[in-house]
MIDOSE-1310 file (N, C-alpha, C; in nm, 2 decimals, decimal comma, always signed):
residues 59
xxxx	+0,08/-0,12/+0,00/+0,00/+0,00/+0,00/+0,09/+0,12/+0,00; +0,05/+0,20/-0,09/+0,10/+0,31/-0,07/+0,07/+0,44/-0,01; +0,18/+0,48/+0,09/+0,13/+0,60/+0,19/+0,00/+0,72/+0,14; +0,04/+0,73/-0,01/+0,00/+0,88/-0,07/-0,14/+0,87/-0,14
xxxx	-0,13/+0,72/-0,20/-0,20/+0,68/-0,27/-0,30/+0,58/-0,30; -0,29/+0,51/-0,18/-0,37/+0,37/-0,09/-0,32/+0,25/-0,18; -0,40/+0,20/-0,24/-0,37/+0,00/-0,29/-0,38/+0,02/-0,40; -0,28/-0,04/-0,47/-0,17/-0,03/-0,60/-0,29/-0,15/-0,69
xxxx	-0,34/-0,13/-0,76/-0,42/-0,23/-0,81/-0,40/-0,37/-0,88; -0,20/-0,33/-0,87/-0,15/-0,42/-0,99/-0,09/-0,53/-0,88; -0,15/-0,46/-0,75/-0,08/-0,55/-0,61/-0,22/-0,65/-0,56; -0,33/-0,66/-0,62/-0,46/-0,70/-0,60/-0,45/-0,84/-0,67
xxxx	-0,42/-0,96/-0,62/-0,47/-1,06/-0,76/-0,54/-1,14/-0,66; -0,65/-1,14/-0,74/-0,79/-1,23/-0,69/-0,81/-1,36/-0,78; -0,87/-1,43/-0,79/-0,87/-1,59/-0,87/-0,98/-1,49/-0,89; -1,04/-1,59/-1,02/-1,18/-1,58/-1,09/-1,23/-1,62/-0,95
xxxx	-1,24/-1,73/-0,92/-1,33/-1,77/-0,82/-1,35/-1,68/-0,70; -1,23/-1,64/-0,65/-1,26/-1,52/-0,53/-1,33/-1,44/-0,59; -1,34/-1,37/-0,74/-1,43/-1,27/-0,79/-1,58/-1,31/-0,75; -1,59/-1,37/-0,83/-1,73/-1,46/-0,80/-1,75/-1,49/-0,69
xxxx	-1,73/-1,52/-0,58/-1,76/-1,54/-0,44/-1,71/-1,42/-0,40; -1,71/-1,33/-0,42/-1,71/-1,20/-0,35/-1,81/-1,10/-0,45; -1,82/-1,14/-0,55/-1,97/-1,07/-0,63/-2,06/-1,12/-0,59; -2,08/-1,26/-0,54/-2,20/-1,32/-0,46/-2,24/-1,28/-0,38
xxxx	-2,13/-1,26/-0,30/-2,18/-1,22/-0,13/-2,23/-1,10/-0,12; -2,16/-1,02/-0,17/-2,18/-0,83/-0,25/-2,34/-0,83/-0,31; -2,40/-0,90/-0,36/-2,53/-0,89/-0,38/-2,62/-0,96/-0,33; -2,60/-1,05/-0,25/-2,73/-1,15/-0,13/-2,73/-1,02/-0,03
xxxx	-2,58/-0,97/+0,03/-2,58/-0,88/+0,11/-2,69/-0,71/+0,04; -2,66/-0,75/-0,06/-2,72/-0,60/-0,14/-2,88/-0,64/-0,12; -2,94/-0,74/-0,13/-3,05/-0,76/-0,16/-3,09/-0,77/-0,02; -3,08/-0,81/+0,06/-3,11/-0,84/+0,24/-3,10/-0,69/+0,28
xxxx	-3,23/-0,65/+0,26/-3,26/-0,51/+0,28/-3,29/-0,51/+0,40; -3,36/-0,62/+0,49/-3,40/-0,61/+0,64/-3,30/-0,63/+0,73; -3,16/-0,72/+0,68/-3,07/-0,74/+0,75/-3,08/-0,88/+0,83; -3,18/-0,97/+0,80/-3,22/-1,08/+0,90/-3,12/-1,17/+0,83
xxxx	-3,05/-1,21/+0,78/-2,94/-1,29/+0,67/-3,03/-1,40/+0,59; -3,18/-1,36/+0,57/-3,24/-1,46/+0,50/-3,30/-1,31/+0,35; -3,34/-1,42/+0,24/-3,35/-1,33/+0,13/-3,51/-1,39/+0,12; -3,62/-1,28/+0,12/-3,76/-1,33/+0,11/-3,81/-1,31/-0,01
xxxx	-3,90/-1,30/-0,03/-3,97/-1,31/-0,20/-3,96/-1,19/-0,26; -3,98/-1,06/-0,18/-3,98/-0,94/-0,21/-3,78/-0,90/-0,26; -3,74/-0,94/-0,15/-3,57/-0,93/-0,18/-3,58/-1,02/-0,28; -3,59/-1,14/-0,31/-3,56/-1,21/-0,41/-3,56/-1,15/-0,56
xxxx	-3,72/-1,08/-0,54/-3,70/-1,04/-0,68/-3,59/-0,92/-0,72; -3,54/-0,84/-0,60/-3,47/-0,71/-0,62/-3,36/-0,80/-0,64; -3,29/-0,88/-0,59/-3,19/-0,95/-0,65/-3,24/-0,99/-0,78; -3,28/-1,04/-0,82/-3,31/-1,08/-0,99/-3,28/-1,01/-1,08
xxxx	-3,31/-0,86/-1,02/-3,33/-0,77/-1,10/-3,20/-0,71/-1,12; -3,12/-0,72/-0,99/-3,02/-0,67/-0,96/-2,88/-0,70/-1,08; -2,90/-0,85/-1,05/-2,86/-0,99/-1,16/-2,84/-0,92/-1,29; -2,97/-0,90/-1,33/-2,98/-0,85/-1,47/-2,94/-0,71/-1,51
xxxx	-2,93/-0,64/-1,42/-2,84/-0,50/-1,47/-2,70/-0,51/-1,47; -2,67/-0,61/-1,39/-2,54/-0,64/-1,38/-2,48/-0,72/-1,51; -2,60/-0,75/-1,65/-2,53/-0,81/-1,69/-2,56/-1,01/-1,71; -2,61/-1,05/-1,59/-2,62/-1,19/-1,57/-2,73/-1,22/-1,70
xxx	-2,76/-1,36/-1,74/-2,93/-1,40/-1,79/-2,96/-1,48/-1,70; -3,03/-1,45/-1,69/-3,15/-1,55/-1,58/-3,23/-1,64/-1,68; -3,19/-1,75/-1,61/-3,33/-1,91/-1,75/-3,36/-1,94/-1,62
């Protein structure tokens, strides 16, 4: 890290997999709007949706 400049980005190496399991968790947590760590029907669909701006297809 640098003093001036914070974290060097070329100093970041993540696996695909840590990507993806850290985009996961980043949007169950995005969607758990109540905070109880469960996702209900109403969060469910905001995740769906979420999904799909991001890019995912949903089948």
């Amino acid at each position: 890290m640098s003093p001036d400049k914070g974290l060097k980005t070329t100093k970041v190496n993540l696996t695909e997999e840590q990507l993806k399991a850290w985009r996961t968790w980043r949007a169950l947590c995005h969607a758990d709007e109540n905070g109880d760590g469960y996702i209900n029907e109403k969060e469910f669909d905001e995740l769906v949706k979420y999904a799909v701006k991001c890019g995912y297809a949903i089948s």
